[in-house]
NUNUTOR-591103 format. One line per field, with one value per residue: x, y, z of N, C-alpha, C, O in turn; chain. Coordinates in pm, 1 decimal, padded with zeros to 6 digits. Layout:
BEGIN
n.u = [X/...]
n.v = [Y/...]
n.w = [Z/...]
ca.u = [X/...]
ca.v = [Y/...]
ca.w = [Z/...]
c.u = [X/...]
c.v = [Y/...]
c.w = [Z/...]
o.u = [X/...]
o.v = [Y/...]
o.w = [Z/...]
c = [A/...]
//
This chain:
BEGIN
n.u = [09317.1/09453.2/09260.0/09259.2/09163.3/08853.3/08779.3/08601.1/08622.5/08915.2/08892.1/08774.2/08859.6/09156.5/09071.1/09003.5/09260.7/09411.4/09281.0/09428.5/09695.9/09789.6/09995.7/10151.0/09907.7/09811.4/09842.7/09695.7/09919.0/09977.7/09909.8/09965.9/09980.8/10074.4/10323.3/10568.2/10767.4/10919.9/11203.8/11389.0/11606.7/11892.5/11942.9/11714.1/11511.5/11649.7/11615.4/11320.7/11300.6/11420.9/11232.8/11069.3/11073.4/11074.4/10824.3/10701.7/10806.2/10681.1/10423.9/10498.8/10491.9/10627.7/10756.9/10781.2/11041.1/11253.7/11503.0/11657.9/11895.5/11694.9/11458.6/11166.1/11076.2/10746.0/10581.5/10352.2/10212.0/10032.4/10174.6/10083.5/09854.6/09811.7/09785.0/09623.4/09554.4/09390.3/09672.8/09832.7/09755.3/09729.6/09997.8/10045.9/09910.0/10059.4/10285.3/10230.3/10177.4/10411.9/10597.2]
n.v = [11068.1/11057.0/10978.6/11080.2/10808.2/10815.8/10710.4/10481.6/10349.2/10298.5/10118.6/09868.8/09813.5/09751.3/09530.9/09367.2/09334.2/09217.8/08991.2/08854.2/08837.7/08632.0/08588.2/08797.5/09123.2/09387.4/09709.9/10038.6/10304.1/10619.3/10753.8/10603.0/10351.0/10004.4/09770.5/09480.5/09315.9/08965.3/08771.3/08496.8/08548.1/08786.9/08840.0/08753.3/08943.6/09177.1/09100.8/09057.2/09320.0/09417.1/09314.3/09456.6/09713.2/09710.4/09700.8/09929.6/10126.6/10067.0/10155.0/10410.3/10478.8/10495.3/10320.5/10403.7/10201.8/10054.0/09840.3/09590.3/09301.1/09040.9/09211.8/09400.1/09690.4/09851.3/10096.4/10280.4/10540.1/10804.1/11129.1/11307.0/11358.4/11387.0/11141.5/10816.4/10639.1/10445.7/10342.8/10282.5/10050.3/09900.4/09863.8/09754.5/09499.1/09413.3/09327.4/09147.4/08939.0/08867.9/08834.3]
n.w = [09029.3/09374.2/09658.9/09965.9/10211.3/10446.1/10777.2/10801.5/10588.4/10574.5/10784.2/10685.5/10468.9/10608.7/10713.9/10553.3/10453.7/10671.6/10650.2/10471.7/10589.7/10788.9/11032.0/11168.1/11245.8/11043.3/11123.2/11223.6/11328.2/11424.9/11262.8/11014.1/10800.1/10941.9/10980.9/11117.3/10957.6/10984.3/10874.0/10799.9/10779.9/10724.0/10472.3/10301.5/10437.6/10302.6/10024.3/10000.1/10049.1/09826.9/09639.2/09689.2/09658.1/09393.8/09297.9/09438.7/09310.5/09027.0/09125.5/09216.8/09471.5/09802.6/10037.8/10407.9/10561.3/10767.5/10825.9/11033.2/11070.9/11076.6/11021.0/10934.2/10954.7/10840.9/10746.7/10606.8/10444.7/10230.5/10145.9/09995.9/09990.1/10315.5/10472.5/10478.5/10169.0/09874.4/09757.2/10016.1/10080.7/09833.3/09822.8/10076.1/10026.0/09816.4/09963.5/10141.0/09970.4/09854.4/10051.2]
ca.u = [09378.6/09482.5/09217.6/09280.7/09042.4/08784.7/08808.6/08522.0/08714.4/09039.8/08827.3/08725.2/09031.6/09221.8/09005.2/09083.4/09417.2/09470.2/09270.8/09530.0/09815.6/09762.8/10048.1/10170.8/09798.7/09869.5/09808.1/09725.0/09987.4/10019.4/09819.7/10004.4/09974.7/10254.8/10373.2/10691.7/10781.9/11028.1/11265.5/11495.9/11752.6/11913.2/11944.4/11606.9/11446.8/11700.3/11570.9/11217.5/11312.2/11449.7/11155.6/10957.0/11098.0/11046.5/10675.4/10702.3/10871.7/10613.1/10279.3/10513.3/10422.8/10721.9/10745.8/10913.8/11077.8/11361.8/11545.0/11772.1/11890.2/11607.7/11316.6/11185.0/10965.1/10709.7/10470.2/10270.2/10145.4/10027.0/10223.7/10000.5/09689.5/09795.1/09683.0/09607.5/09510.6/09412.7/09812.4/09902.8/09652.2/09755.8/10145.4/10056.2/09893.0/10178.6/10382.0/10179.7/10174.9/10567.1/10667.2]
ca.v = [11131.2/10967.0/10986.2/11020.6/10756.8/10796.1/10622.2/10354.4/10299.6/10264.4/09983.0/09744.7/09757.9/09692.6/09411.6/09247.5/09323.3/09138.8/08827.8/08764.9/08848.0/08540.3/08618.8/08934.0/09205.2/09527.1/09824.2/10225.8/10369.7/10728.8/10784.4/10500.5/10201.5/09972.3/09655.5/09479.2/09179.8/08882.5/08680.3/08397.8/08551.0/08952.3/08813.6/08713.2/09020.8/09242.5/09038.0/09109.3/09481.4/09501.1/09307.4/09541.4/09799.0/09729.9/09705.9/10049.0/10240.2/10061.3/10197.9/10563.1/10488.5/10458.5/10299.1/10447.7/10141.6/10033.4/09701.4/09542.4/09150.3/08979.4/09261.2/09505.6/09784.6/09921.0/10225.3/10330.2/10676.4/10906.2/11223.3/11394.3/11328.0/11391.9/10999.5/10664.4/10566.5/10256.0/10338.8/10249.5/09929.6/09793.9/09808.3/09659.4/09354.0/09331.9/09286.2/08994.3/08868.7/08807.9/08745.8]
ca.w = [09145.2/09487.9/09780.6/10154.2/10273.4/10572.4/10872.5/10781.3/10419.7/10620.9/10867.6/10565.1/10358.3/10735.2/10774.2/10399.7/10446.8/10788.9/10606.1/10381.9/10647.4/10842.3/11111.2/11289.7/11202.6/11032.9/11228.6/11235.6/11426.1/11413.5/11103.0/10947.3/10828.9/10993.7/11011.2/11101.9/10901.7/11017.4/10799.3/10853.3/10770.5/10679.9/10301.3/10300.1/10430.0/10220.8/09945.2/10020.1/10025.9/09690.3/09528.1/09735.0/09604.0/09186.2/09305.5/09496.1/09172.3/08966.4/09177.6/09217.9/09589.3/09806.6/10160.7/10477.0/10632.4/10831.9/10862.4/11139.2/11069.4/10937.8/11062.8/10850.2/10988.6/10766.0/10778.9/10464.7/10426.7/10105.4/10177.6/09900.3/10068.4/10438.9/10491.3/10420.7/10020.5/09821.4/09726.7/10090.5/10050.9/09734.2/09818.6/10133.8/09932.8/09718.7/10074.3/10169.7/09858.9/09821.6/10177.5]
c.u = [09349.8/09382.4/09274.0/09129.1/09025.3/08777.6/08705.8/08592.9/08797.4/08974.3/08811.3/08822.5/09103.5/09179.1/09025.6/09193.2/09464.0/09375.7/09351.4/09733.3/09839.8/09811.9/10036.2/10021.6/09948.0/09744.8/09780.2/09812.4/10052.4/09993.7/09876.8/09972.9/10092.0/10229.6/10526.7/10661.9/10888.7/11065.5/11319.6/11588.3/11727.7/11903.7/11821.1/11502.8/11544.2/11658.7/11438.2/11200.4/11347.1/11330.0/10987.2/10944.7/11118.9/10879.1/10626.9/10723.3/10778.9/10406.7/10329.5/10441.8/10563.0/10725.5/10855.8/10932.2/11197.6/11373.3/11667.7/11762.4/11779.6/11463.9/11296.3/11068.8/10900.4/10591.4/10461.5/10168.0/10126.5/10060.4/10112.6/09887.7/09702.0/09723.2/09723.5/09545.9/09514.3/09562.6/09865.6/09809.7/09701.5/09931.0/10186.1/09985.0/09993.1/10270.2/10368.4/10197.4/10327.1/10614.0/10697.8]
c.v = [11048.0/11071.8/11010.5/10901.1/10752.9/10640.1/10460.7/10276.0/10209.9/10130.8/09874.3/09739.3/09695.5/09592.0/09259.2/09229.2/09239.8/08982.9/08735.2/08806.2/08761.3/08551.9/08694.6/09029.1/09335.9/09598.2/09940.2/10224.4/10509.7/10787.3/10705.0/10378.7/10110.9/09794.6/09564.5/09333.6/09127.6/08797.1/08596.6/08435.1/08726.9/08878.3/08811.3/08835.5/09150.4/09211.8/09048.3/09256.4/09503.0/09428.3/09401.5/09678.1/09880.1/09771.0/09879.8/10168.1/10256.0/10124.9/10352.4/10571.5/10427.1/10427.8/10354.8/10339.0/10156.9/09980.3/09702.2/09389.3/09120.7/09053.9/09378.2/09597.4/09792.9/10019.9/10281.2/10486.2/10753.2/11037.7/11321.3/11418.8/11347.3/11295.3/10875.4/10661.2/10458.8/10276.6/10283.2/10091.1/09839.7/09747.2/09735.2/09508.8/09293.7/09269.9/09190.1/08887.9/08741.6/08793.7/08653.0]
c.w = [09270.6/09590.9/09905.1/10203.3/10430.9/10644.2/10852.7/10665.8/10482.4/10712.5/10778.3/10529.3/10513.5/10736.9/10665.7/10359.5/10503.1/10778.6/10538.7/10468.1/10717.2/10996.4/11188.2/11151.6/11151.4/11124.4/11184.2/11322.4/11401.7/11253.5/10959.2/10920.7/10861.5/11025.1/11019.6/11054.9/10947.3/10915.5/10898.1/10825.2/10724.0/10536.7/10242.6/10336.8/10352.5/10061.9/09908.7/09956.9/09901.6/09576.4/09552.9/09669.7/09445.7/09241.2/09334.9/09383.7/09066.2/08957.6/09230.2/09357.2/09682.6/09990.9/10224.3/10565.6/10685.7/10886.6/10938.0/11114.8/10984.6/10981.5/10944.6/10909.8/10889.1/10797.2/10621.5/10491.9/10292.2/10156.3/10078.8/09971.8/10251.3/10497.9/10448.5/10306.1/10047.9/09803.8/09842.3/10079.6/09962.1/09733.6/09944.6/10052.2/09865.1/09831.6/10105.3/10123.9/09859.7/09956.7/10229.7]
o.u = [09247.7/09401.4/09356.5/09013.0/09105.9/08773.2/08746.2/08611.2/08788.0/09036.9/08851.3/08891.6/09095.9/09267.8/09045.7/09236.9/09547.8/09385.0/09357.6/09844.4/09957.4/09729.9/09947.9/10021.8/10064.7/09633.1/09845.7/09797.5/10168.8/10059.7/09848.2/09938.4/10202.2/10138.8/10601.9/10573.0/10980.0/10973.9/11313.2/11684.5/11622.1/11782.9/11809.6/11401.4/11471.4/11672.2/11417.4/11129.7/11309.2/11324.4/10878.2/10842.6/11147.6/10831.8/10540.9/10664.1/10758.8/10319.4/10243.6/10348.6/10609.4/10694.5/10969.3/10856.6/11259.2/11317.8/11760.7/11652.8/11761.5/11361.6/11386.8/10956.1/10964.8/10513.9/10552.7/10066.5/10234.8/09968.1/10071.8/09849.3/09600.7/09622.0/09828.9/09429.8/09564.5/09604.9/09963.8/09905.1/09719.3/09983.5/10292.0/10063.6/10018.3/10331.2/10464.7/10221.9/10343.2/10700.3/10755.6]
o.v = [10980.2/11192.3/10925.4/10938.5/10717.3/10524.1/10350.4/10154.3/10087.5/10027.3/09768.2/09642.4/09572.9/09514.9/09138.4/09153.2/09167.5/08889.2/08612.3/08800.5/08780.4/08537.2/08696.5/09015.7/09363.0/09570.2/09966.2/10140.3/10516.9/10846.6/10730.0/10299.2/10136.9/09729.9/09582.0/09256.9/09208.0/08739.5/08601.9/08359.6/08785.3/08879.5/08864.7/08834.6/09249.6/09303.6/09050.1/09299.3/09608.9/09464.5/09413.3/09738.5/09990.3/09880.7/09940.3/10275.9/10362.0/10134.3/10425.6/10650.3/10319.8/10521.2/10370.0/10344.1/10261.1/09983.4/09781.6/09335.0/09153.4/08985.5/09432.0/09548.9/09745.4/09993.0/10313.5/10502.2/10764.7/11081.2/11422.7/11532.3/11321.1/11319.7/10838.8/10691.0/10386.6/10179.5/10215.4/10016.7/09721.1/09650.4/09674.0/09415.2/09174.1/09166.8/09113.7/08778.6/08619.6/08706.0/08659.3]
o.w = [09281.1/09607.9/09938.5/10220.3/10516.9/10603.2/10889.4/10663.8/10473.4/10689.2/10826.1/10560.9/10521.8/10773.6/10678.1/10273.1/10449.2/10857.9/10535.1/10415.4/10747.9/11087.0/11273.9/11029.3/11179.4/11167.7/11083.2/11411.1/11362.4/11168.1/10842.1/11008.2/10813.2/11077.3/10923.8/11091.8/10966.0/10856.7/11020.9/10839.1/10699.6/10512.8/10132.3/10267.0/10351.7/09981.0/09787.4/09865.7/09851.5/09458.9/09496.9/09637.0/09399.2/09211.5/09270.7/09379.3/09007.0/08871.3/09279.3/09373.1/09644.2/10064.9/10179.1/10662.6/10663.2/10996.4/10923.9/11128.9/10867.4/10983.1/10880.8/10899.7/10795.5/10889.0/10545.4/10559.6/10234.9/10225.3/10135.5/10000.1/10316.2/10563.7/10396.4/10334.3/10134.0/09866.7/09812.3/10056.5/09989.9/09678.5/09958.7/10037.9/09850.6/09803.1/10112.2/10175.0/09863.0/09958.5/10338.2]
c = [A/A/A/A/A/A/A/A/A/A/A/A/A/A/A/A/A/A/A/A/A/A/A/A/A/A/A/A/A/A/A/A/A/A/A/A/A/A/A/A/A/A/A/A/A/A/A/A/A/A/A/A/A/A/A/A/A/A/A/A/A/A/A/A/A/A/A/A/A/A/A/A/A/A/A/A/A/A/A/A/A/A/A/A/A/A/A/A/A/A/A/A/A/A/A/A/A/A/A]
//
């Protein structure tokens, strides 16, 4: 069963997250986790989104974004848990990963 993790949890994972993000940091914002990603192109971050989105189906963890051109918002939340999980953690890693 999926955690809500405490605010010290949520500080460390934030901190090993935004080592392997190199660029723009992820953020809390509004009990989220959030970050907007940039492409070179709409194809390219539409492209993103749909291999974001096998990963998302496959961890039954589903992001609320929303893209314009080549931007893609993202904000990660566990609706179950009223929070942040490792579930919002590990599908941000996978984000990093493939970007």
């Amino acid at each position: 069963m999926v955690k809500r993790l405490e605010e010290s949890e949520i500080s460390v994972a934030l901190e090993e997250l935004n080592g392997m993000s190199g660029d723009v940091p992820w953020v809390i914002e509004g009990g989220k986790l959030s970050k907007t990603f940039k492409f070179k192109s709409f194809i390219r971050a539409f492209g993103w989104m749909s291999q974001m989105a096998i990963w998302a189906e496959k961890l039954k963890h589903h992001p609320e974004w929303f893209n314009v051109y080549n931007k893609v918002e993202v904000k990660l939340v566990t609706h179950d848990v009223d929070g942040i999980s490792e579930l919002d953690f590990e599908l941000a890693k996978k984000m990093e990963l493939f970007k």
